[in-house]
Structure formats: structure tokens, C-alpha cells
PQR file of N, CA, C, O and H, with PARSE charges and radii, in Angstrom:
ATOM      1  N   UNK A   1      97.246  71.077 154.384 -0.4000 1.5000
ATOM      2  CA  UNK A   1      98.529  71.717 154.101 -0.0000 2.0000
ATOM      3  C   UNK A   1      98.311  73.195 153.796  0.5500 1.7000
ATOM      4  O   UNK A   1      98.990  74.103 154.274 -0.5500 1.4000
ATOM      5  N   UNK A   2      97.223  73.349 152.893 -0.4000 1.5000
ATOM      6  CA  UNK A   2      96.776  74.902 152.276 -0.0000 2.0000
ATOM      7  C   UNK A   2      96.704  75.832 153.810  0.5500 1.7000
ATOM      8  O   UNK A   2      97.420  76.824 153.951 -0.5500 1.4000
ATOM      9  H   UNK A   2      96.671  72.611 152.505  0.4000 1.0000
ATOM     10  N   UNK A   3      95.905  75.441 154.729 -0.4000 1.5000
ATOM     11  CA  UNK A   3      95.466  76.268 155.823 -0.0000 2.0000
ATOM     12  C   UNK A   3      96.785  76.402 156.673  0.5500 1.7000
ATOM     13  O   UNK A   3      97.233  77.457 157.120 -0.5500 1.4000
ATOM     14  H   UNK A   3      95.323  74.635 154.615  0.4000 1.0000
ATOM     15  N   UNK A   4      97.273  75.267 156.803 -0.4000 1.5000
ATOM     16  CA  UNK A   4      98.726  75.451 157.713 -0.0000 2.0000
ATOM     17  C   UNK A   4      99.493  76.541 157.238  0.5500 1.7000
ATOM     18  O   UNK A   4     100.062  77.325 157.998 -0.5500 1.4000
ATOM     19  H   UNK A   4      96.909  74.409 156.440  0.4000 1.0000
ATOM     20  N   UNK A   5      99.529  76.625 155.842 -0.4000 1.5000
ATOM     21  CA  UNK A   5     101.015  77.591 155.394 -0.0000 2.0000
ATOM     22  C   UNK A   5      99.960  78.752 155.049  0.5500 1.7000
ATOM     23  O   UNK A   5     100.663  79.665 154.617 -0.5500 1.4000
ATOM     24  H   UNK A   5      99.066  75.988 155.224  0.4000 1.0000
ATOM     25  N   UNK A   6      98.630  79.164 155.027 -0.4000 1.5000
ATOM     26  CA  UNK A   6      97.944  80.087 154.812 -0.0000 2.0000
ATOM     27  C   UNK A   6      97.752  80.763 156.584  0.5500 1.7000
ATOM     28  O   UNK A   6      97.420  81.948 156.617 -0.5500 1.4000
ATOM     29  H   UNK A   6      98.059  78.422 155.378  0.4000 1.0000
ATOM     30  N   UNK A   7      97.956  80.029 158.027 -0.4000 1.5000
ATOM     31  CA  UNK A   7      97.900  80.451 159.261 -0.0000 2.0000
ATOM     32  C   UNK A   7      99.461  81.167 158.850  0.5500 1.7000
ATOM     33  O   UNK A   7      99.536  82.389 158.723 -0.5500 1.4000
ATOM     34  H   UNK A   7      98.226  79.066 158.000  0.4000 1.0000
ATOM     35  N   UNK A   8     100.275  80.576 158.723 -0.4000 1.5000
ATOM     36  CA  UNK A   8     101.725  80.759 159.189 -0.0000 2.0000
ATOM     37  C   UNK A   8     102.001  82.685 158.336  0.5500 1.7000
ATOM     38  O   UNK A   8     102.809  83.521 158.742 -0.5500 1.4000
ATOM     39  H   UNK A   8     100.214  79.583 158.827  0.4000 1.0000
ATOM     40  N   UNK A   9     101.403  82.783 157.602 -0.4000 1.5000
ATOM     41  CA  UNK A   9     101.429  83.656 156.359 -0.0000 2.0000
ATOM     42  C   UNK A   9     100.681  84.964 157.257  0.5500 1.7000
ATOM     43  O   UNK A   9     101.184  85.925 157.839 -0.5500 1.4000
ATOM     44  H   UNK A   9     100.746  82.104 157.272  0.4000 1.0000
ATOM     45  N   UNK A  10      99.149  84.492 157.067 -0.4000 1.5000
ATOM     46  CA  UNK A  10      98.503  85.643 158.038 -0.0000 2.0000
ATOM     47  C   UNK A  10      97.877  84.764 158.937  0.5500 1.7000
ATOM     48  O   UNK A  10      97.004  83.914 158.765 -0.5500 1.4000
ATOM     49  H   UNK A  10      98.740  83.712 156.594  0.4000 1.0000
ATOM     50  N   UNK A  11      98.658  85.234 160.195 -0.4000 1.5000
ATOM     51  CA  UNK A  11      98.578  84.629 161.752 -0.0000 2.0000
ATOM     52  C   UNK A  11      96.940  85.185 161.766  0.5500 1.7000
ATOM     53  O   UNK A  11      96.700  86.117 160.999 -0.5500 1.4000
ATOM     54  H   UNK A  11      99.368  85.924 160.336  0.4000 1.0000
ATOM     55  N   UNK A  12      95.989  84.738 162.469 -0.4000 1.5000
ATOM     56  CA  UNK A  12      94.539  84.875 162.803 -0.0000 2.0000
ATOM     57  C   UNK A  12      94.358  84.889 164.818  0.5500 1.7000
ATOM     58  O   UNK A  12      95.018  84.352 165.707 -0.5500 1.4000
ATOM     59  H   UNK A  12      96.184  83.981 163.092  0.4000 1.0000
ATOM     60  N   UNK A  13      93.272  85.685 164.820 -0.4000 1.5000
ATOM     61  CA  UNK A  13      93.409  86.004 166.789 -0.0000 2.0000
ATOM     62  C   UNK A  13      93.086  84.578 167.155  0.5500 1.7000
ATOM     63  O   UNK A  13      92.620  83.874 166.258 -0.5500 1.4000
ATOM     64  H   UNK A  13      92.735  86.121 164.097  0.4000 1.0000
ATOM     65  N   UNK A  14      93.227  84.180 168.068 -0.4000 1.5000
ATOM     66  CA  UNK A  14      93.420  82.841 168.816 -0.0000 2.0000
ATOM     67  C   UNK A  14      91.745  83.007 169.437  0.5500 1.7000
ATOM     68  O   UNK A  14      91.435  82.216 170.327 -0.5500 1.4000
ATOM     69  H   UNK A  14      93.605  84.752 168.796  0.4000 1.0000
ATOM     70  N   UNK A  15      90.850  83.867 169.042 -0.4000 1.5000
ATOM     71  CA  UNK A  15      89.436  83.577 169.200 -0.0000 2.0000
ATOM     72  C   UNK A  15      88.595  83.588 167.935  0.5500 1.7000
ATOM     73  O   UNK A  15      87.421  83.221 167.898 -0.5500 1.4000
ATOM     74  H   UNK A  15      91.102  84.510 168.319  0.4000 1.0000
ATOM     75  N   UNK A  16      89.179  83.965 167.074 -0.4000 1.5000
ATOM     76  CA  UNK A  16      88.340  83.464 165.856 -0.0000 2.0000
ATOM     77  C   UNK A  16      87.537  82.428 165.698  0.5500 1.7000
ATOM     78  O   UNK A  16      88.002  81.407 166.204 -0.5500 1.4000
ATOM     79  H   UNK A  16      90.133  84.263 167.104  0.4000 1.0000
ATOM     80  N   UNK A  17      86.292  82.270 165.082 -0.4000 1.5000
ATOM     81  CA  UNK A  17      86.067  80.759 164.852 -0.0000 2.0000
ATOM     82  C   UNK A  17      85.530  80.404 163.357  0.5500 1.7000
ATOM     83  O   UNK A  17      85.043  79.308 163.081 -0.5500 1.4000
ATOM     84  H   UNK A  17      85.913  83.099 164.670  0.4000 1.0000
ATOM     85  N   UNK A  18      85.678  81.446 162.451 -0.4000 1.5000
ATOM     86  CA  UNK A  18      85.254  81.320 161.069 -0.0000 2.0000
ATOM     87  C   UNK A  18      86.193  80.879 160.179  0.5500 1.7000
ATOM     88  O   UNK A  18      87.205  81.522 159.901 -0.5500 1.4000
ATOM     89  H   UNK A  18      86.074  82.337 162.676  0.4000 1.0000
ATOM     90  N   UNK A  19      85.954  79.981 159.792 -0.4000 1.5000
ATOM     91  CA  UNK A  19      86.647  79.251 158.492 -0.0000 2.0000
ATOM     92  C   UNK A  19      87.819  78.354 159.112  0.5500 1.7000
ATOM     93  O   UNK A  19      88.781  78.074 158.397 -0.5500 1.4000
ATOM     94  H   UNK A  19      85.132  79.458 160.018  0.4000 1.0000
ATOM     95  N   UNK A  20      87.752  77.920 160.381 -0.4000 1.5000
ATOM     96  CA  UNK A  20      88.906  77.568 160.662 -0.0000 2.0000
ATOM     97  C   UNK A  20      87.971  76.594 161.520  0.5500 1.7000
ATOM     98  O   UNK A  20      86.818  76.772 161.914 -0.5500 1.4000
ATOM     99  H   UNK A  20      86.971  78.148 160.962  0.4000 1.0000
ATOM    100  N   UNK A  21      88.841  75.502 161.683 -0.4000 1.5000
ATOM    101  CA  UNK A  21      88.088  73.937 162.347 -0.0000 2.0000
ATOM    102  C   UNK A  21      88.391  74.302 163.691  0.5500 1.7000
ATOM    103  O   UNK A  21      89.597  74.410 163.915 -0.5500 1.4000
ATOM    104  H   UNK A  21      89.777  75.358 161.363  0.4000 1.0000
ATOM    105  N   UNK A  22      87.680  74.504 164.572 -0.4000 1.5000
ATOM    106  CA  UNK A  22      87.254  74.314 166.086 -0.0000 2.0000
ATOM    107  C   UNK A  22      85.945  74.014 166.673  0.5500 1.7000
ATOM    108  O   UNK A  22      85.001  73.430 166.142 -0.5500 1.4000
ATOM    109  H   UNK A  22      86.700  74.416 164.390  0.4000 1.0000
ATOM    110  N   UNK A  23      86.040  74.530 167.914 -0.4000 1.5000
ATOM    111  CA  UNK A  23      84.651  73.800 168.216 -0.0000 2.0000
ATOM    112  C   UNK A  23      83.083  74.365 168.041  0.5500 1.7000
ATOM    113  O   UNK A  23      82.017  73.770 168.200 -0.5500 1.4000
ATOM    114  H   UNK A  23      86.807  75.005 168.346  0.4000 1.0000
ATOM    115  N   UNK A  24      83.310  75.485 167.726 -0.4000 1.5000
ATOM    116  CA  UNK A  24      82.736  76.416 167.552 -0.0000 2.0000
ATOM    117  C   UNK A  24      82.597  77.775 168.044  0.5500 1.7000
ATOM    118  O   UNK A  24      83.693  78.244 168.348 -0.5500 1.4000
ATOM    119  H   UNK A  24      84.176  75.969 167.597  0.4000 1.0000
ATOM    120  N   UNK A  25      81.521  78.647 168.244 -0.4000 1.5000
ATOM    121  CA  UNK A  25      81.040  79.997 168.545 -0.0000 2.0000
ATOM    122  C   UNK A  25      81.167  80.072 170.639  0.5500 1.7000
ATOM    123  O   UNK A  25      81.505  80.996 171.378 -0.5500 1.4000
ATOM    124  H   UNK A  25      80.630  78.265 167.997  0.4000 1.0000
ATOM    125  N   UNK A  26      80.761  78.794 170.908 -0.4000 1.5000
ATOM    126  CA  UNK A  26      80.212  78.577 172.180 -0.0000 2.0000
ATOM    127  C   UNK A  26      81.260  79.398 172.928  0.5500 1.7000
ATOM    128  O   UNK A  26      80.787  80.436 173.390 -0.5500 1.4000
ATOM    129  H   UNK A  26      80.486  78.044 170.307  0.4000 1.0000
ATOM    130  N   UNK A  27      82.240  79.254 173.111 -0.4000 1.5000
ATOM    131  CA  UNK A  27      83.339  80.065 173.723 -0.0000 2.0000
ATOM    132  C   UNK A  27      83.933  81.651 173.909  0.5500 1.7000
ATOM    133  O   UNK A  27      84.709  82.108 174.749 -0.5500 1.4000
ATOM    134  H   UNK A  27      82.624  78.411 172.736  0.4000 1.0000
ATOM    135  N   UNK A  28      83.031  82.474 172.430 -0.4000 1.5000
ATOM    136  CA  UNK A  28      83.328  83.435 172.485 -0.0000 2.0000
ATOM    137  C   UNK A  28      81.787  84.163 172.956  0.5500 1.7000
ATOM    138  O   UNK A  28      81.429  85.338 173.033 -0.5500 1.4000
ATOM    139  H   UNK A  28      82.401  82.102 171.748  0.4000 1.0000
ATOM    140  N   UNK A  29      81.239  83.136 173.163 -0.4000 1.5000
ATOM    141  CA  UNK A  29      79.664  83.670 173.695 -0.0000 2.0000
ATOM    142  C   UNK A  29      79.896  83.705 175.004  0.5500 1.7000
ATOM    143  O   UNK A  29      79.459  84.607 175.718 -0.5500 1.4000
ATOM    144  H   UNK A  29      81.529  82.181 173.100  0.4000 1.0000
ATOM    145  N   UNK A  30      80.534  82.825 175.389 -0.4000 1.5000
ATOM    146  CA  UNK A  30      80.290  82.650 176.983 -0.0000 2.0000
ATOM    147  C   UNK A  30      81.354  83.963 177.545  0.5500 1.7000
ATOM    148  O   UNK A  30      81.267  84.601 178.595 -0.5500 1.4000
ATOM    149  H   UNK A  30      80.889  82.092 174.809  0.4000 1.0000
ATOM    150  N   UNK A  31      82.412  84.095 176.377 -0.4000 1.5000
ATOM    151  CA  UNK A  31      82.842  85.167 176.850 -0.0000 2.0000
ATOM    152  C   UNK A  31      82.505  86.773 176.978  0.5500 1.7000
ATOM    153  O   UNK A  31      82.903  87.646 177.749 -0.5500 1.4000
ATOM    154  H   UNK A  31      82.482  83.577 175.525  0.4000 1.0000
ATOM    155  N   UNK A  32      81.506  86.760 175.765 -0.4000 1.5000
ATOM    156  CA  UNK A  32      80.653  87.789 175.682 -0.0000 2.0000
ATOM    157  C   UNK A  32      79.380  87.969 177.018  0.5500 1.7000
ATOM    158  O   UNK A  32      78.805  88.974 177.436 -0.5500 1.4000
ATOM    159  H   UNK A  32      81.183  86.051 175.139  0.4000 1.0000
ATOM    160  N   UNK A  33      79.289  86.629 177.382 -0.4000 1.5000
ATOM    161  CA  UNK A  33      78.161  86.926 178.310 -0.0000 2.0000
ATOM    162  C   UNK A  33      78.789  87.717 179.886  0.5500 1.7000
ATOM    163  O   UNK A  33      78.246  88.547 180.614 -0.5500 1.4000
ATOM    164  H   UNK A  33      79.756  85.813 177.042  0.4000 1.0000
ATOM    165  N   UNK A  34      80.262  86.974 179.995 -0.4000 1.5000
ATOM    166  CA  UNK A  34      81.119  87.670 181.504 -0.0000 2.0000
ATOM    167  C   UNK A  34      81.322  88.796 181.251  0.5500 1.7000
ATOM    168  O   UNK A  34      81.545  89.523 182.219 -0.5500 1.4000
ATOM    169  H   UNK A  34      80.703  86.299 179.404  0.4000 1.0000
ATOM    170  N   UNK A  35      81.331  89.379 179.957 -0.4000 1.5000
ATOM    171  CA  UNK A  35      82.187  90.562 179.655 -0.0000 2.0000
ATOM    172  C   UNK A  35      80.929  92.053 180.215  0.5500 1.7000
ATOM    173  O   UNK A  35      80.897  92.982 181.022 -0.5500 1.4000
ATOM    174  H   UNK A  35      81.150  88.788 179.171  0.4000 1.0000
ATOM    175  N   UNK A  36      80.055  91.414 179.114 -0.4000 1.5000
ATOM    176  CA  UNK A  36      78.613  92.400 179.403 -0.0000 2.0000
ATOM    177  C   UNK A  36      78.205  92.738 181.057  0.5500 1.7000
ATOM    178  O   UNK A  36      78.381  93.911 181.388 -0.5500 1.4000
ATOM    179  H   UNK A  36      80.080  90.660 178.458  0.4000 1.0000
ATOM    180  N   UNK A  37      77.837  92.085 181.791 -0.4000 1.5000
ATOM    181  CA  UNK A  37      77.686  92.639 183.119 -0.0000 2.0000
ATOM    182  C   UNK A  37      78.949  93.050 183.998  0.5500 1.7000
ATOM    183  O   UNK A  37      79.078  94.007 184.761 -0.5500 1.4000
ATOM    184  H   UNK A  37      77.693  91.132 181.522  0.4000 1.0000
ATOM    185  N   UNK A  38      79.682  92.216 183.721 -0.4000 1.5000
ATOM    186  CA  UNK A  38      81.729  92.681 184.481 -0.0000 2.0000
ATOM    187  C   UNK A  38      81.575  94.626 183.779  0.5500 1.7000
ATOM    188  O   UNK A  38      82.076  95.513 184.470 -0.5500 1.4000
ATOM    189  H   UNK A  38      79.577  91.438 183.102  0.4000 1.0000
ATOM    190  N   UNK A  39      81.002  94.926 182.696 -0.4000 1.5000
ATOM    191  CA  UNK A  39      81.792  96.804 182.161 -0.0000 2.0000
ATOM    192  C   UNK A  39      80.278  97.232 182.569  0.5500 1.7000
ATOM    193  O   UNK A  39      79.967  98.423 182.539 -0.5500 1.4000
ATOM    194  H   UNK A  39      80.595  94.205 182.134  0.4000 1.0000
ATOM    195  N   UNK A  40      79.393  96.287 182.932 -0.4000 1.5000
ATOM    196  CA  UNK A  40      78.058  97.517 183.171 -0.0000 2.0000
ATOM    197  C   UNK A  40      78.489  97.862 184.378  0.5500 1.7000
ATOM    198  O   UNK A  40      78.716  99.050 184.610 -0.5500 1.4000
ATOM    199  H   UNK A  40      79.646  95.320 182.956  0.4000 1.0000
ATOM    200  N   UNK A  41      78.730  96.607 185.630 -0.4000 1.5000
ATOM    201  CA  UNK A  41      78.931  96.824 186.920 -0.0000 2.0000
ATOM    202  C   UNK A  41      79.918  97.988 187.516  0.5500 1.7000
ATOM    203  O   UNK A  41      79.798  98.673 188.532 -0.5500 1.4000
ATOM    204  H   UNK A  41      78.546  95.642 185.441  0.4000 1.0000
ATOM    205  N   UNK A  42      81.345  97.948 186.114 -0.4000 1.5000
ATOM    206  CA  UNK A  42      82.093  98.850 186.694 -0.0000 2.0000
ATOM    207  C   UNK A  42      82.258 100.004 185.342  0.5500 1.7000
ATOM    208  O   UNK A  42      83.262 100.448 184.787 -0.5500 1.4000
ATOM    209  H   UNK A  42      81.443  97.391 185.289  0.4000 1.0000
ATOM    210  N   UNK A  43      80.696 100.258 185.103 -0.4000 1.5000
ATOM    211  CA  UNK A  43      80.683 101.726 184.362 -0.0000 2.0000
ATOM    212  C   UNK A  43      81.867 102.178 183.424  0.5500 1.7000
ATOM    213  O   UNK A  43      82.377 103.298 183.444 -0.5500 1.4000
ATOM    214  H   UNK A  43      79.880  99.897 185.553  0.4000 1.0000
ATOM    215  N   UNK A  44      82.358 100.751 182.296 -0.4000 1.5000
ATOM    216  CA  UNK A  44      83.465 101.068 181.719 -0.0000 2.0000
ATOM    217  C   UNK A  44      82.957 101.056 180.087  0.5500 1.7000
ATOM    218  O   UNK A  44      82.373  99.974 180.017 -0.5500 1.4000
ATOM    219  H   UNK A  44      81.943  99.841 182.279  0.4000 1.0000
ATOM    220  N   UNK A  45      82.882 101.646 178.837 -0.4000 1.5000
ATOM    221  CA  UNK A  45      82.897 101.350 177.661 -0.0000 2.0000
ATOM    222  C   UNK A  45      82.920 100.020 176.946  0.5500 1.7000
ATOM    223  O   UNK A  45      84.001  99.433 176.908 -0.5500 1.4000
ATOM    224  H   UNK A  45      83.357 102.524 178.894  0.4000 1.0000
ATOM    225  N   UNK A  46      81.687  99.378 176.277 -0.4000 1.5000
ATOM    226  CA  UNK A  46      82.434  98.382 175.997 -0.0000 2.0000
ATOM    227  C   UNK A  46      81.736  98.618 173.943  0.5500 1.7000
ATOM    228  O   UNK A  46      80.697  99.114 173.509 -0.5500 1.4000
ATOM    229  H   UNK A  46      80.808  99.856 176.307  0.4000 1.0000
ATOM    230  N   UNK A  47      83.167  97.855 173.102 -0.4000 1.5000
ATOM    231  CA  UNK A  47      82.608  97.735 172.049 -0.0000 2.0000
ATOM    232  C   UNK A  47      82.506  96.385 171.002  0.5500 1.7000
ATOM    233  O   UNK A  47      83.509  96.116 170.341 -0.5500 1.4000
ATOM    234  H   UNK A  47      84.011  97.452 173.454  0.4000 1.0000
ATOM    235  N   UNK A  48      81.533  95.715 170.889 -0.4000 1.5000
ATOM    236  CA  UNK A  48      81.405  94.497 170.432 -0.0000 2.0000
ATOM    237  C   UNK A  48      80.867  95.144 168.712  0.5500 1.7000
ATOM    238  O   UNK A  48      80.103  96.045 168.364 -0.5500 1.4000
ATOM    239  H   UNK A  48      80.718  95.933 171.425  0.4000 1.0000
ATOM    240  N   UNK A  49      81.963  93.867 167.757 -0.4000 1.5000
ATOM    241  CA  UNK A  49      81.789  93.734 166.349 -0.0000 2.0000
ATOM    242  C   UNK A  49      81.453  92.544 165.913  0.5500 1.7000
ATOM    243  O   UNK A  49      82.283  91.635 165.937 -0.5500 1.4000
ATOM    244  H   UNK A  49      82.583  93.135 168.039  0.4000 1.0000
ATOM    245  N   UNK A  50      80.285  92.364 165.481 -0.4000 1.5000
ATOM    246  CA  UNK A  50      80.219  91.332 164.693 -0.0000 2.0000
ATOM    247  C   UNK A  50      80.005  91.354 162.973  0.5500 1.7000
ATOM    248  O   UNK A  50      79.139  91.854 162.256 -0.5500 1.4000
ATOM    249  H   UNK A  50      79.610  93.103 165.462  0.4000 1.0000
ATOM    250  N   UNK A  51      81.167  90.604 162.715 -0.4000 1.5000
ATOM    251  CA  UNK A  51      81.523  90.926 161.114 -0.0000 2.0000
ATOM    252  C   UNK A  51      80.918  89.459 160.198  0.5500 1.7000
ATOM    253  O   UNK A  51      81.394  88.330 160.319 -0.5500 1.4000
ATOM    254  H   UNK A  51      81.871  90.198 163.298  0.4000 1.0000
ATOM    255  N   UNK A  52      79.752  89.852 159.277 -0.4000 1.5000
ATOM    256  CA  UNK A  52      79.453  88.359 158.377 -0.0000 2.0000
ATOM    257  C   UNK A  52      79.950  88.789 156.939  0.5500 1.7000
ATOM    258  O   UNK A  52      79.499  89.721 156.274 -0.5500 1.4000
ATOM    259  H   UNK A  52      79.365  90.769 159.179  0.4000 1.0000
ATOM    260  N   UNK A  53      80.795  88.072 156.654 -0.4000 1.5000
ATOM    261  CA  UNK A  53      81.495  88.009 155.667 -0.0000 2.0000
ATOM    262  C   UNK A  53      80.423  86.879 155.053  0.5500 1.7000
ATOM    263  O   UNK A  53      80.769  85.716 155.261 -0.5500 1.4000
ATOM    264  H   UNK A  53      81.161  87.314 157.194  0.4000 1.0000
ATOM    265  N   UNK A  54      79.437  87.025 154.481 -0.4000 1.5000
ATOM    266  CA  UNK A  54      78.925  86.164 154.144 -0.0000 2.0000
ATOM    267  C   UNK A  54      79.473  86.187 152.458  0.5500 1.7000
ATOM    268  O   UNK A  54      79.727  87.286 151.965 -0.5500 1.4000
ATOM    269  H   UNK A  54      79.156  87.970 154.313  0.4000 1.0000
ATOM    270  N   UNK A  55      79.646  84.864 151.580 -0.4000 1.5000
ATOM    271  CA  UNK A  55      80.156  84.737 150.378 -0.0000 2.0000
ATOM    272  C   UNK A  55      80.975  85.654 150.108  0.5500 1.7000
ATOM    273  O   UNK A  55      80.896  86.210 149.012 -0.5500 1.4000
ATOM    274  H   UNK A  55      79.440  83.971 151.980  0.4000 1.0000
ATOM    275  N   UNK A  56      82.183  86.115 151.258 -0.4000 1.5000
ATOM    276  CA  UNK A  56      83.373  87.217 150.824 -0.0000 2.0000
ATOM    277  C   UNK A  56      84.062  86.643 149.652  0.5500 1.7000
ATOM    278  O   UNK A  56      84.263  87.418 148.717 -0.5500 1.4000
ATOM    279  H   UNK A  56      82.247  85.663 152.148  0.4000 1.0000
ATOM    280  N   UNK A  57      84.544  85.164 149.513 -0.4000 1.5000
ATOM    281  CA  UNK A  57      85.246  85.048 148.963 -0.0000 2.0000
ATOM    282  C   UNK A  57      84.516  84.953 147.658  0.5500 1.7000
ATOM    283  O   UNK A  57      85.330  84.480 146.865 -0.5500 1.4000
ATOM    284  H   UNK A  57      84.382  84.535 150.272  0.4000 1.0000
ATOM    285  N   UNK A  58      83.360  85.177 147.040 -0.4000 1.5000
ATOM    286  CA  UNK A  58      82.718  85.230 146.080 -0.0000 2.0000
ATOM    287  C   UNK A  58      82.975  86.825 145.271  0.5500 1.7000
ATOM    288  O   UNK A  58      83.004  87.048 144.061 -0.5500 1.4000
ATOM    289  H   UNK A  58      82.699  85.562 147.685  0.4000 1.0000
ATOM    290  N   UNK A  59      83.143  87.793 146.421 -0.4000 1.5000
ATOM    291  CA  UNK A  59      83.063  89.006 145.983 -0.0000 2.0000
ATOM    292  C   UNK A  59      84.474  89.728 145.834  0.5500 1.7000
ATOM    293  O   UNK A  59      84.421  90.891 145.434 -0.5500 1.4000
ATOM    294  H   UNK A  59      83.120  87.612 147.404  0.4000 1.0000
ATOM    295  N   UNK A  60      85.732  89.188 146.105 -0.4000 1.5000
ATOM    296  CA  UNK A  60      86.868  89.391 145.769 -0.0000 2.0000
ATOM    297  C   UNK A  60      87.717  88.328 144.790  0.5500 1.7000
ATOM    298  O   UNK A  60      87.911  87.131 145.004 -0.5500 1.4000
ATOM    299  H   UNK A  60      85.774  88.243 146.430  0.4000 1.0000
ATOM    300  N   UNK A  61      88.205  89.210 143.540 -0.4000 1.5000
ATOM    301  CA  UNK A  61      88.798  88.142 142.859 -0.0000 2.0000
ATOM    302  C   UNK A  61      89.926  87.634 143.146  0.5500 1.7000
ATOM    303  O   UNK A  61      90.902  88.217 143.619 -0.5500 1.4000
ATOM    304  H   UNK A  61      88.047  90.182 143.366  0.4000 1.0000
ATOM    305  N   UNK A  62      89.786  86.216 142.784 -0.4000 1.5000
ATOM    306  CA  UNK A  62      91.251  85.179 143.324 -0.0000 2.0000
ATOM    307  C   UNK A  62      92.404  86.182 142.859  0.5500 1.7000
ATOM    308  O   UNK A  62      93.168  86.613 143.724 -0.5500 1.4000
ATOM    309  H   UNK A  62      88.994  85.742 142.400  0.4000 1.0000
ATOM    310  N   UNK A  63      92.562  86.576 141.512 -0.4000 1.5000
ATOM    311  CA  UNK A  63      93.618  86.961 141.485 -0.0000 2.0000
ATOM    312  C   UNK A  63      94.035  88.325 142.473  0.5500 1.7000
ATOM    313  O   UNK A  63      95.197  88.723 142.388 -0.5500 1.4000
ATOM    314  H   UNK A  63      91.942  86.226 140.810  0.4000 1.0000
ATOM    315  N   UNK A  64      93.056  89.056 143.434 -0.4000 1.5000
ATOM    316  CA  UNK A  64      93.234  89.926 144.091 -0.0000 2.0000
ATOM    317  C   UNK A  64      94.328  88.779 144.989  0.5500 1.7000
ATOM    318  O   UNK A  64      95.549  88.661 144.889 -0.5500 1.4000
ATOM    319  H   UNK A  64      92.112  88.733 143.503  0.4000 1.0000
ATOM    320  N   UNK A  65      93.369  88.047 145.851 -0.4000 1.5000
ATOM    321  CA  UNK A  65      93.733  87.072 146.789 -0.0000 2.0000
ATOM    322  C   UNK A  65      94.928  86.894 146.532  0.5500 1.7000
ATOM    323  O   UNK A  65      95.719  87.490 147.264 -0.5500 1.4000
ATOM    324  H   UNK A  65      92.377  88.143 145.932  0.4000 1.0000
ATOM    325  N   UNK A  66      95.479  86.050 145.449 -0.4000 1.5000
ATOM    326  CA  UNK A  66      97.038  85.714 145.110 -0.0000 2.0000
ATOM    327  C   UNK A  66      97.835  86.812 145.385  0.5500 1.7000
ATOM    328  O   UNK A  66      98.794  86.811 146.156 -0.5500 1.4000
ATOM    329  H   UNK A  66      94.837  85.567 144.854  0.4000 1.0000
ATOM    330  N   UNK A  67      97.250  88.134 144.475 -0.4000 1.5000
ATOM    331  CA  UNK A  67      98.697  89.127 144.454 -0.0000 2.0000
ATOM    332  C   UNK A  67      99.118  89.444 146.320  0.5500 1.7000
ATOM    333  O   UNK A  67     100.242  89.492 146.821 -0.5500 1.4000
ATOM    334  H   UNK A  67      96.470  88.135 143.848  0.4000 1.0000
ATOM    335  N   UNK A  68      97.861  89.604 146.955 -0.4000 1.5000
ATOM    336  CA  UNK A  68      97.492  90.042 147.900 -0.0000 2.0000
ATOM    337  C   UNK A  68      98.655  88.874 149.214  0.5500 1.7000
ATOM    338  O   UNK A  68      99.207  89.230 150.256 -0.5500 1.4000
ATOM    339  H   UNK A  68      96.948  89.564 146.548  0.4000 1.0000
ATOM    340  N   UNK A  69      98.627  87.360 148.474 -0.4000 1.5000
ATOM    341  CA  UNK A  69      98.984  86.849 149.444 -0.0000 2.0000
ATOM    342  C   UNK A  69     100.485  86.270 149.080  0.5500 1.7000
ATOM    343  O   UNK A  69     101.048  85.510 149.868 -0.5500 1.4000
ATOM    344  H   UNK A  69      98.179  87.070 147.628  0.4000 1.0000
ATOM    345  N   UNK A  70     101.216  86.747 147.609 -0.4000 1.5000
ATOM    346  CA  UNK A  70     102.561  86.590 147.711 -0.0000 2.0000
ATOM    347  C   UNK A  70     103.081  88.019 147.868  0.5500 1.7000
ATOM    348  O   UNK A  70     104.281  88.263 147.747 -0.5500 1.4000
ATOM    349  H   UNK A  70     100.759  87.364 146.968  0.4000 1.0000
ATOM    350  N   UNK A  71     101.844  89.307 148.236 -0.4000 1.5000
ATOM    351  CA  UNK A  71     102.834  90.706 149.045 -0.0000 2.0000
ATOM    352  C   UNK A  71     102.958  90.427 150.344  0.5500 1.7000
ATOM    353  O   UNK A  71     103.858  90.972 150.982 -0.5500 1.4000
ATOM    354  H   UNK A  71     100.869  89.110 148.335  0.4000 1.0000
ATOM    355  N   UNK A  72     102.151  89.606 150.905 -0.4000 1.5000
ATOM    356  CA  UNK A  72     102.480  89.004 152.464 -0.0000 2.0000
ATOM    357  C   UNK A  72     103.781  88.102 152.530  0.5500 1.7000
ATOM    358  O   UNK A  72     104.132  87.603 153.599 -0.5500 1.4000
ATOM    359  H   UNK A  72     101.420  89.163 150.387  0.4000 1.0000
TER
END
């Protein structure tokens, strides 16, 4: 119930795969792998982020979180 009305609140990109039940990473790899030779071949910019939030929620306090998520 928590995650349902916590998606609906702050919507998340439809490729995410952290903290949220799917199948995993495999999908945004495979997309990373078409992507890499498709912008070398046609000499275009490309910029990849990978973000580890490792123990984020350790390092922000809940009560940030709350105020944070009844200003949403």
C-alpha cells in the first residue's frame, strides 16, 4: 500500500530499477549496450549516470522525508 500511494505522489522513470520490485538491472544494460555503439557509429554525444545511493535513507532524516513528502 506504502509504495503504491508513495509511486502515485512522486511518479519514478519507467526504467528505474532501485527500490522498486522488478526484474532487475538486465534491461537497462542491454539498453546501454545498443546505445554505446548506435552514438559512436553516428559521432553523436552520449552521457551515462550512474547514481549509488548507497544507505541514502540512513543519511537523511525521516522527518526531512515527511515534511518533504506532505509538500508534494
Amino acid at each position: 500500500i506504502l509504495t503504491a500511494r508513495l509511486t502515485k505522489a512522486c511518479p519514478t522513470n519507467t526504467r528505474q530499477r532501485g527500490f522498486i520490485r522488478s526484474a532487475g538491472c538486465s534491461r537497462n544494460l542491454k539498453l546501454l549496450q545498443l546505445l554505446i555503439p548506435n552514438t559512436k557509429r553516428e559521432h553523436r554525444p552520449l552521457g551515462v549516470v550512474f547514481i549509488d545511493l548507497v544507505k541514502a535513507f540512513d543519511t537523511v532524516s525521516h522527518s526531512h522525508i515527511i515534511w518533504l513528502l506532505n509538500r508534494r
